[in-house]
C-alpha positions as CSV (number, residue, x, y, z in Angstrom):
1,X,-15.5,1.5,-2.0
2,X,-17.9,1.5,-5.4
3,X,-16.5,1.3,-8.8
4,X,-17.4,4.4,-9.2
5,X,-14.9,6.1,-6.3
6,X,-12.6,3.9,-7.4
7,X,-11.9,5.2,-11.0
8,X,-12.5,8.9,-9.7
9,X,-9.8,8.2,-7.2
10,X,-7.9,6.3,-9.9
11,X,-7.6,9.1,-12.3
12,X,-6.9,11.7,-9.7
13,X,-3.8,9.5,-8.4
14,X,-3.4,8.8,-12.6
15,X,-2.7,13.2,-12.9
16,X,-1.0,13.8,-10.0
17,X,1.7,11.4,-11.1
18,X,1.4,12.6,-14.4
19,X,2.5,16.0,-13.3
20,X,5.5,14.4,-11.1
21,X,6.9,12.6,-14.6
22,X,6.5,14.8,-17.3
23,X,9.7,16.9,-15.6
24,X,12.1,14.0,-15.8
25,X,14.6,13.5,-18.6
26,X,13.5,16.9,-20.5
27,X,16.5,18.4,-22.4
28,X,17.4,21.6,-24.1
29,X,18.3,21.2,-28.2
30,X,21.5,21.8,-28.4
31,X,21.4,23.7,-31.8
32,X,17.9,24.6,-32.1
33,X,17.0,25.5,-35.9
34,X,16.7,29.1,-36.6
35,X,13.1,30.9,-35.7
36,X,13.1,27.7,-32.8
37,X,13.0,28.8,-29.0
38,X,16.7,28.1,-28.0
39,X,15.1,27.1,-24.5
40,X,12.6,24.8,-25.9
41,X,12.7,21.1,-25.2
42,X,14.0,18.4,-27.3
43,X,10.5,15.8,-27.9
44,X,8.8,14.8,-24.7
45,X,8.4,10.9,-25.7
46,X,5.0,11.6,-23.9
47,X,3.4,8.2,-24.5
48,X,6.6,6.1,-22.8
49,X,6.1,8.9,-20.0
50,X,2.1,7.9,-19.9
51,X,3.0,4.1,-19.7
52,X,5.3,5.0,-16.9
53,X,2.4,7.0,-14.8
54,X,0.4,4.3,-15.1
55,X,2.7,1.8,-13.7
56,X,3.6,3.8,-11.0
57,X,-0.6,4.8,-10.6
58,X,-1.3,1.1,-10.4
59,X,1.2,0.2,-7.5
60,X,-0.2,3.2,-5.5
61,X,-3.7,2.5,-6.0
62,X,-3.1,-1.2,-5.4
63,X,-1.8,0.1,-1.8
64,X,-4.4,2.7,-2.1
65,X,-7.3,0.0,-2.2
66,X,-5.6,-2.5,0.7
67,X,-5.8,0.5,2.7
68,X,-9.8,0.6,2.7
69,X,-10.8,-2.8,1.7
70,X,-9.0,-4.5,4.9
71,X,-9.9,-1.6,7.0
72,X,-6.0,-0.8,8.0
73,X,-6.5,2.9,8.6
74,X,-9.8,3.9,10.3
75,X,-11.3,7.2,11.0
76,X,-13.7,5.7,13.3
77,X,-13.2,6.3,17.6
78,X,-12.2,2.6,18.9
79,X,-15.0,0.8,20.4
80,X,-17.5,2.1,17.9
């Protein structure tokens, strides 16, 4: 694997756990001010939710990168 797959496959694991945390810990106000969406969401805290993608991005990628460098999973028929 090049650099260059690596960072694409990087920040494609880096959005797809983006999407999977930005739902957790999102809360409704509870007395919204008036002209405010009463369904609207208190603040996202989106950089702690950032930090926290790119932890969890970093372990999978880590796993991600075994995987090819030491040849555990092969595609290849046996023998060839």
């Amino acid at each position: 694997m090049g650099i260059v797959s690596g960072i694409v496959v990087f920040l494609i694991i880096w959005w797809l756990v983006l999407f999977m945390v930005l739902p957790f810990g999102v809360r409704r106000e509870e007395a919204p001010e008036p002209g405010h969406d009463p369904g609207a969401p208190k603040p996202l805290r989106i950089g702690r939710k950032m930090l926290i993608t790119t932890g969890i991005t970093c372990v999978l990628f880590a796993g991600y990168w075994a995987v090819v460098h030491f040849d555990l999973i092969t595609l290849r028929p046996p023998g060839s």
